[in-house]
N, C-alpha and C positions, 0 to 999 in steps of 0.2 A: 653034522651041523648042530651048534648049540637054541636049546630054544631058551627063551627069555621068561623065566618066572614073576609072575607079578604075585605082586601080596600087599594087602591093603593095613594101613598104618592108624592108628588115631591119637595126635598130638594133644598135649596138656593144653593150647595154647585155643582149642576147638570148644574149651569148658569158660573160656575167659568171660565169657557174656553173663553168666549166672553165677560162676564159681565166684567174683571176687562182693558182687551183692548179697551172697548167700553166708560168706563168710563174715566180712562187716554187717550185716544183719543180727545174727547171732553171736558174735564177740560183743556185739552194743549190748544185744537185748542182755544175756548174763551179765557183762560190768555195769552196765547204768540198774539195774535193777538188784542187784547183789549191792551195789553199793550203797544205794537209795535207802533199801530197807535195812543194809548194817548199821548207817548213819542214824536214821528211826531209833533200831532195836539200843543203840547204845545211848540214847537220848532218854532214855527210861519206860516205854513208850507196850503198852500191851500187846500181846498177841495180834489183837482182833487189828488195832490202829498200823499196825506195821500191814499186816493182810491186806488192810483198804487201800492205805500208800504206794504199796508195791501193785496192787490190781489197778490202779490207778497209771500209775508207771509205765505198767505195760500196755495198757489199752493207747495212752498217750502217744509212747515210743514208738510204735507196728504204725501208727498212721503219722507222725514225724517220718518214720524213715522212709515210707512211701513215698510221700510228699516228695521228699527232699531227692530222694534216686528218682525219682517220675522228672523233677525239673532240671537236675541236673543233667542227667543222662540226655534229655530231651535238647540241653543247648547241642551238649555234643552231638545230637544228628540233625538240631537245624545247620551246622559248620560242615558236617559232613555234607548235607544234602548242595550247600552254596559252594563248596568244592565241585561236587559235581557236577552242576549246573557249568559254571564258569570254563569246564572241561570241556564241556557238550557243546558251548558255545565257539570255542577255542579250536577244536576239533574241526566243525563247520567251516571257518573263518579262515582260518588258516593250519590246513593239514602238513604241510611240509613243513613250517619250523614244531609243530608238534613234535613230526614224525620225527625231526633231529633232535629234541628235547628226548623224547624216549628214548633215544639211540644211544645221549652222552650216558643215560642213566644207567642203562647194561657198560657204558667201557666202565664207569666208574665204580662198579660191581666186580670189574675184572676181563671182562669181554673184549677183544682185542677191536678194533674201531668195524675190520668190513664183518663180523661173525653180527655184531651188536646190532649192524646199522639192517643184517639179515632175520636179526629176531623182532627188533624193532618193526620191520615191513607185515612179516608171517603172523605177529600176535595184533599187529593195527588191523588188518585185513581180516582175520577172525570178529575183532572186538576188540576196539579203538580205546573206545572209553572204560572197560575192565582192565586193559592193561594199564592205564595212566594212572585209574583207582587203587590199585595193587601195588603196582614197582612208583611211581612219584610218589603220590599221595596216601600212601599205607592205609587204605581203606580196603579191608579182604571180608568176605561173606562171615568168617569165623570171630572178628574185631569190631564189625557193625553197632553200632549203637541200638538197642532195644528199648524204649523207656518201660513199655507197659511190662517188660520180663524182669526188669532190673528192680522195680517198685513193687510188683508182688511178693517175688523173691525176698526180698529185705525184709519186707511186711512180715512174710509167714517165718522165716528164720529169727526173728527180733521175739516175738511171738513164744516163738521154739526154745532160742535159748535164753528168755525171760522167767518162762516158766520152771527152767529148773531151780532156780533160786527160789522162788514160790511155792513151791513144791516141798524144799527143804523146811521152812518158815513155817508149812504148816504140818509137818511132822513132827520140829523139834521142841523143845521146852524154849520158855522167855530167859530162863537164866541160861549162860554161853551162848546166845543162838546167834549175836554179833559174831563170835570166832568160829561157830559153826557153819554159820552159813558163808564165811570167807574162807574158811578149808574148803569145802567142798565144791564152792564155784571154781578156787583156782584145778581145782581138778576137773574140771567141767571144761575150763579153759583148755586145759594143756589136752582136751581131748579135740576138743574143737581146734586145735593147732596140729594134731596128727593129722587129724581127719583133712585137715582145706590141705593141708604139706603134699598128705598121698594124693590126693584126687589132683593136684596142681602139678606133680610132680617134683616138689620141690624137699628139701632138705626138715625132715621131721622133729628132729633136734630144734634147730635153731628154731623153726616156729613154735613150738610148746614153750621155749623157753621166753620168746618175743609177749606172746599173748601174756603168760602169765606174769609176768613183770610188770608189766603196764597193769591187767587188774590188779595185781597187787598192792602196785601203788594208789590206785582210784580207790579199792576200798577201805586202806588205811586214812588216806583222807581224810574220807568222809565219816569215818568212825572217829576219827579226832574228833571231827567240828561235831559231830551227835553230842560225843562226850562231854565237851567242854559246854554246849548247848545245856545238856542234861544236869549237867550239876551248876547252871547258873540256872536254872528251872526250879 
């Protein structure tokens, strides 16, 4: 008699809640702040006054992007939470067209109508309203809305990858330090595009390539307008 080995798995899809604020966090905090102080540095602009702009920047950006993932995030779980209300109520009210709502939703999964209309029964009699959250309405424990996790996140990775541009800026010399500090972010990038690829599971290639093209072009930019800025100064 064969026995059944179990083994426990953990999906890319379980990192979704943090990984994609973690990663827009830090691709903002290095382009908006790589760019900000190329645009500066090429405008003719000293050391110290690029230092100010770019600290400036980042203290601005880490509590922007809070903000902005705290309210956004936060509609998507008032919609989630008014989904499941209206479930809860629906449930109550009338369990038997429920119960065939969830039933179409396994045949149309592929479940032949009596297997469907048998898991439909088995997972409502369990937990009525986790199954409707799940297979209707795509709301699963691992896809849940978090605001206060999404708004730290952002904060501390904006922060994170703000400072390496900052970092450069203040090691490097005022003359090159516009092309310096734009080699080196786009390299910063394409590590921050490894880095979210592997942890997401997703193709490493194409995101090094995505990130960095897009900075690329942000702090080409904004090192034009510095420029043409600077020598109308």
């Amino acid at each position: 008699m064969s026995r059944l080995r179990l083994h426990t798995e953990r999906h890319a899809v379980e990192r979704i809640g943090w990984l994609r604020a973690a990663v827009l966090g830090a691709n903002d905090g290095i382009v908006s702040t790589a760019s900000l102080v190329v645009g500066i540095a090429a405008a003719n602009s000293t050391k110290a006054e690029v230092l100010l702009v770019g600290a400036a920047g980042l203290v601005a950006g880490a509590l922007s992007m809070a903000a902005g993932e705290y309210v956004s995030v936060s509609s998507q779980a008032d919609t989630e939470r008014a989904d499941l209300a209206r479930e809860t109520k629906e449930l109550k009210e009338d369990p038997d067209a429920e119960l065939s709502e969830l039933t179409d939703v396994y045949v149309r999964r592929g479940l032949d109508p009596a297997l469907a209309a048998q898991v439909a029964v088995q997972l409502t009699a369990k937990d009525g309203l986790s199954a409707h959250a799940r297979d209707e309405l795509g709301i699963s424990a691992a896809t849940t809305a978090r605001p206060i996790q999404a708004a730290l996140t952002s904060a501390a990775t904006f922060a994170a990858g703000a400072a390496l541009p900052m970092i450069v800026v203040s090691l490097c010399p005022v003359t090159g330090m516009p092309l310096i500090v734009s080699m080196s972010s786009l390299v910063f990038l394409a590590l921050l595009g490894a880095i979210g690829a592997r942890a997401g599971g997703a193709d490493i290639a194409k995101a090094m390539v995505r990130v960095t093209f897009w900075g690329a072009l942000a702090m080409a930019v904004t090192a034009g307008i510095g420029t043409i800025f600077g020598a109308a100064v």
